[in-house]
C-alpha positions in Angstrom: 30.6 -26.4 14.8 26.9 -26.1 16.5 25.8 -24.2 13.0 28.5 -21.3 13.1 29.8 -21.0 9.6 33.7 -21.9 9.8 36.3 -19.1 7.5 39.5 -18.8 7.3 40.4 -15.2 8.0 43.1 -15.6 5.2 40.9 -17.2 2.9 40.7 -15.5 -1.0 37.6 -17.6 -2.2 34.3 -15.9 -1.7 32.6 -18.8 -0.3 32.5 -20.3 2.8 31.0 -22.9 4.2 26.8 -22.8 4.7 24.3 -24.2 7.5 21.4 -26.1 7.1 18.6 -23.3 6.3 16.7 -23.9 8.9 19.2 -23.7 11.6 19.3 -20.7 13.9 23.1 -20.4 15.0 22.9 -18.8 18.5 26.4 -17.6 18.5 28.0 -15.2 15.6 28.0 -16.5 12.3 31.8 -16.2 11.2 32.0 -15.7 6.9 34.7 -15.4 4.7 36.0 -11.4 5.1 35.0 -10.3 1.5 31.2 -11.7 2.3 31.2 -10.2 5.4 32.0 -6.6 4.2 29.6 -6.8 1.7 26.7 -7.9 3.8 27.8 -5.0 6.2 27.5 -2.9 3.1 23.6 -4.0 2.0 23.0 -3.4 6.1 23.7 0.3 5.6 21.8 0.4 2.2 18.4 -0.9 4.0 18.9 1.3 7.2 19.4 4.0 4.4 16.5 2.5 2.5 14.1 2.0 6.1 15.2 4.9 8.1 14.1 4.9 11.6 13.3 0.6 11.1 15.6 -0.6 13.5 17.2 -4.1 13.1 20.5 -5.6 14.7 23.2 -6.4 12.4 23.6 -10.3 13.5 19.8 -10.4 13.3 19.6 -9.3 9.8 22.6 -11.4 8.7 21.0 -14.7 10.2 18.1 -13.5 8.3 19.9 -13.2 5.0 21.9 -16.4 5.2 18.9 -18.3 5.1 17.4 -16.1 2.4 20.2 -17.1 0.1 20.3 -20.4 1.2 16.8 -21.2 0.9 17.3 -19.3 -2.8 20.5 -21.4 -3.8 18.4 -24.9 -2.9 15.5 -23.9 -5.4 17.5 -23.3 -8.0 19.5 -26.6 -7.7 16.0 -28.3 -7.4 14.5 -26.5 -10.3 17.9 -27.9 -12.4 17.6 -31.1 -10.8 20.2 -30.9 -8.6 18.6 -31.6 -5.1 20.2 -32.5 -2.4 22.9 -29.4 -3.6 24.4 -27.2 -0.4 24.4 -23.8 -1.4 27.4 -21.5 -0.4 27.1 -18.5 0.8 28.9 -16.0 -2.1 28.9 -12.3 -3.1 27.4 -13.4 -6.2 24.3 -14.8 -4.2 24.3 -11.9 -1.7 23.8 -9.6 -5.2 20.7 -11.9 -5.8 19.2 -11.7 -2.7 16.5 -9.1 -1.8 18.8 -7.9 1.1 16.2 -4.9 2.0 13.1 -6.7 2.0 14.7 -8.9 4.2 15.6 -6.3 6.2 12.3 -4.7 6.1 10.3 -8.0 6.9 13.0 -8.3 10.2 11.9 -4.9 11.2 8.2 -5.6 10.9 8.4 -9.2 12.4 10.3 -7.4 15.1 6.9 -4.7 15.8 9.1 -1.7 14.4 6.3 0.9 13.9 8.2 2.6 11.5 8.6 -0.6 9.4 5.5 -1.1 9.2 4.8 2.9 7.8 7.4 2.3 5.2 5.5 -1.5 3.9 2.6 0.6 3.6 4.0 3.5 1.6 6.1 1.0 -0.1 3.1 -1.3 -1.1 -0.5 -0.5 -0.8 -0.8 0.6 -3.8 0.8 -2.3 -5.6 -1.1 -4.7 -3.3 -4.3 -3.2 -3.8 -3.6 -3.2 -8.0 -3.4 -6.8 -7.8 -5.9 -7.4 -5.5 -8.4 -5.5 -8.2 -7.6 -8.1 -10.9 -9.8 -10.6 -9.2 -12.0 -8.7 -6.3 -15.6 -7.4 -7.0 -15.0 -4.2 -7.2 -12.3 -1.2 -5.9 -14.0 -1.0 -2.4 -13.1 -4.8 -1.7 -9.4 -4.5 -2.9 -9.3 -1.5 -0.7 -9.9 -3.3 2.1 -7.9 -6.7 1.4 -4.9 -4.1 1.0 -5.7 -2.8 4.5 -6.2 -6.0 5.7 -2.8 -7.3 4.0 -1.2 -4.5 5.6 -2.6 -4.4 9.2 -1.7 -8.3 9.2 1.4 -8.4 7.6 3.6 -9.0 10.8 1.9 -12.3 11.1 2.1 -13.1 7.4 5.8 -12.7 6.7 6.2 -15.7 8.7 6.2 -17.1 5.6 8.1 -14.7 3.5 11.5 -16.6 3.7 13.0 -13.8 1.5 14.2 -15.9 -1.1 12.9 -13.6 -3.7 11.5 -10.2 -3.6 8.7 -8.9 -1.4 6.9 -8.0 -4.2 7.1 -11.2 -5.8 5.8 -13.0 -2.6 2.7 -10.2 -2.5 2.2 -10.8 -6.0 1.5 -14.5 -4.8 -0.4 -13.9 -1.8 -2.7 -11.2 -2.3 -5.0 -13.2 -4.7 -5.1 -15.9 -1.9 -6.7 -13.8 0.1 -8.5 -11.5 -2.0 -10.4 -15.3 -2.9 -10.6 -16.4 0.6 -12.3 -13.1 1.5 -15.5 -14.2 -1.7 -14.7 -17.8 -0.4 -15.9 -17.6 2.8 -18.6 -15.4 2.2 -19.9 -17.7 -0.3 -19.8 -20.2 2.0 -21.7 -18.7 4.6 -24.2 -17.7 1.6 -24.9 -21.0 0.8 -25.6 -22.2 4.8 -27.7 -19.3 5.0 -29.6 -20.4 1.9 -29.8 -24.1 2.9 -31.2 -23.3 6.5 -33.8 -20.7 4.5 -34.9 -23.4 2.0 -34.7 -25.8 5.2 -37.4 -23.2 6.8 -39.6 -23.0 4.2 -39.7 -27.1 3.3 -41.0 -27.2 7.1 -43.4 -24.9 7.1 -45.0 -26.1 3.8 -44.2 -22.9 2.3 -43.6 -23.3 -1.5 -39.9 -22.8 -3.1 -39.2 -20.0 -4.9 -37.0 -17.1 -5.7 -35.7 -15.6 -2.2 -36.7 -11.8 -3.5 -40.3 -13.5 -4.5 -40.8 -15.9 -1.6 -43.1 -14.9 1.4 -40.3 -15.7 4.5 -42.7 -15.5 7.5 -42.9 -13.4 10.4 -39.1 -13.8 10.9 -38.8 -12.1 7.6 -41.5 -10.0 8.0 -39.8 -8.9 11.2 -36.2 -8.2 9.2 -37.8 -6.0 6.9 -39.5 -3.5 9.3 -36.4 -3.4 11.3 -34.5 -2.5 7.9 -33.0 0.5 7.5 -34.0 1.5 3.9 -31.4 4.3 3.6 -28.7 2.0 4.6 -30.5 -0.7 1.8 -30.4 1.6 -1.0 -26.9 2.3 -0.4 -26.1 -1.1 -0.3 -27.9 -1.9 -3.3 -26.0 1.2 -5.1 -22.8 0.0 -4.5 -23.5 -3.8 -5.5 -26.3 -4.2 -7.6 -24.3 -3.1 -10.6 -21.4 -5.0 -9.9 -23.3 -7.8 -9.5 -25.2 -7.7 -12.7 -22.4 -7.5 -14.8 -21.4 -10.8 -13.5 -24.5 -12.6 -14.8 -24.6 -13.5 -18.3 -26.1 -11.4 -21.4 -29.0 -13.9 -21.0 -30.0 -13.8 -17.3 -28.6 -9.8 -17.1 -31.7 -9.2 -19.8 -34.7 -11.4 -18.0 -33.1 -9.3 -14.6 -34.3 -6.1 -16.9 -37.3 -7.2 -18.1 -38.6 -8.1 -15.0 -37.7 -5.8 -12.4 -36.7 -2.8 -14.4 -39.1 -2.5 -16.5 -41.9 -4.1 -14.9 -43.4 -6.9 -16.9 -44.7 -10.3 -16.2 -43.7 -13.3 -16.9 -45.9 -14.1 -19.7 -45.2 -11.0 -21.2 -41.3 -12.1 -21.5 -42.4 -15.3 -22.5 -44.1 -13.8 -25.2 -40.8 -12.0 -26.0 -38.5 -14.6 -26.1 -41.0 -17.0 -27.7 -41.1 -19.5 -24.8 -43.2 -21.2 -22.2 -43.9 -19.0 -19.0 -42.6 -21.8 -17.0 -39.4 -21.9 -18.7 -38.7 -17.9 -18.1 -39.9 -18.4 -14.6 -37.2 -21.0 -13.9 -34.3 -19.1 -15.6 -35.0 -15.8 -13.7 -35.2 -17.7 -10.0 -31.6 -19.0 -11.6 -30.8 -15.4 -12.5 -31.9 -14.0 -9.1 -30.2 -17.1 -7.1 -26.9 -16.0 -8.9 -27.6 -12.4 -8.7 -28.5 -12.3 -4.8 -25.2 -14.6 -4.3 -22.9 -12.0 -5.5 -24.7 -8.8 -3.9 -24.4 -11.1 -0.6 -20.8 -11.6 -0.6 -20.3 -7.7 -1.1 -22.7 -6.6 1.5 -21.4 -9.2 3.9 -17.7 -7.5 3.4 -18.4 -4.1 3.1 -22.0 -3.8 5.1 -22.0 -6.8 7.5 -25.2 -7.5 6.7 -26.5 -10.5 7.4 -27.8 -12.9 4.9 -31.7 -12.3 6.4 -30.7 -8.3 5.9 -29.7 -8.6 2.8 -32.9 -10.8 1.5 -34.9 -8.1 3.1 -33.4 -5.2 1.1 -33.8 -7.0 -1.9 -37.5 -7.7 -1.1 -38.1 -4.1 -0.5 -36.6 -3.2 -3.9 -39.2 -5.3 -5.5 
């Protein structure tokens, strides 16, 4: 019946008839009486729950449909039961995350309020799980903001067959390791044109603090800001050097913390010079990566700046 869900008014079952999931009925669903007054009653919970998010009744009940829908078919898939029509039941309307689906209509919909109450509702959870696999605090802060600011366009794919929550839970580390990805990316074009650079000019390959860049470089670091480089340094460095290893995190200290040569940690360690000289340009390679990727996010520096403020710190 051109996607309208067919009821009879008389009818004591609490199932009627359901639509394909992705269709859109344009003209009033019609649902067995019992389902009916018990969507009604979940509309006034999340208008209770959202106050001030406006969302039309018939808008919200399109919504929710396909939310339970969508729910009921992965369930018969996970049993192995594809190719199973759900039906649209009380039971599954107790399942369904009725207000988040309400909440994500409001959003969707440009609701300003809406979007006050996803904030309130879930920075704080979003930016909890965006710390379990960012840098540091200041980058989940800002994934959270940028979750946030963004969601409208992300719920797109929140078809509301579970919880909000449950979806943020799954898409915040997405994009917290997009955010690394492509700044690690652009780290390692920047490096390749550098390396590029120097092959042409004849200059000799080394460690990208050590190295002599040129005049361009030269240039870079008298246009540097050294305030705004120590502060940059202060807010990555150490982050950074806990991600190398016990091994590379020591020759970091020999060398630039307390000052001595390479023959001197050779003599140390009990090695060749050459050998300590290749693992700290591995050390530094790995260190400047990761204090790259922060600046970039939380500085925009470029990679030339932030080769410059490491040069000036040695």
């Amino acid at each position: 019946m051109g996607g309208v869900l067919d009821a009879s008014p008389t009818a004591t079952s609490q199932t009627a008839p359901a639509p394909e999931a992705e269709t859109a009925p344009s003209e009033p669903m019609r649902l067995s009486r019992s389902f009916e007054e018990a969507l009604r009653a979940r509309y006034v919970e999340a208008q209770e729950r959202w106050p001030g998010a406006l969302v039309a009744f018939e808008a919200f009940k399109r919504r929710v449909c396909v939310a339970i829908l969508a729910a009921e078919a992965n369930a018969a898939g996970q049993a192995g039961q594809a190719g199973h029509v759900g039906r649209l039941t009380n039971d599954a309307l107790e399942r369904c995350p009725a207000s988040d689906v309400y909440l994500a209509v409001a959003i969707e919909s440009g609701n300003p309020r809406a979007l006050e109450h996803f904030h309130r509702a879930h920075f704080e959870f979003i930016r909890n799980v965006s710390r379990k696999f960012a840098l540091n605090d200041e980058d989940a802060e800002d994934v959270a903001q940028d979750v946030c600011v963004t969601i409208g366009e992300r719920l797109t794919k929140y078809g509301g067959a579970g919880s909000l929550r449950g979806w943020l839970a799954r898409v915040v580390p997405s994009v917290t390791r997009d955010r690394y990805r492509s700044g690690a990316e652009a780290w390692e074009r920047s490096l390749e044109a550098m390396t590029e650079g120097e092959q042409d000019a004849g200059a000799e390959a080394g460690s990208a603090i050590l190295s002599d860049r040129g005049a361009s470089a030269e240039q870079t670091r008298e246009s540097l800001d050294r305030s705004r480089c120590h502060e940059m340094l202060a807010k990555t460095l150490s982050t950074a050097l806990e991600r190398l290893d016990d091994e590379q995190r020591e020759l970091i200290n020999y060398r630039y913390f307390k000052g001595l040569k390479g023959r001197e940690i050779a003599r140390i360690r009990g090695v060749k010079e050459y050998v300590v000289s290749k693992q700290i340009k591995k050390a530094l390679a790995r260190l400047e990566k990761r204090i790259y990727m922060a600046a970039t996010a939380l500085f925009h520096f470029t990679a030339s700046e932030v080769h410059g403020c490491l040069e000036l710190m040695d």
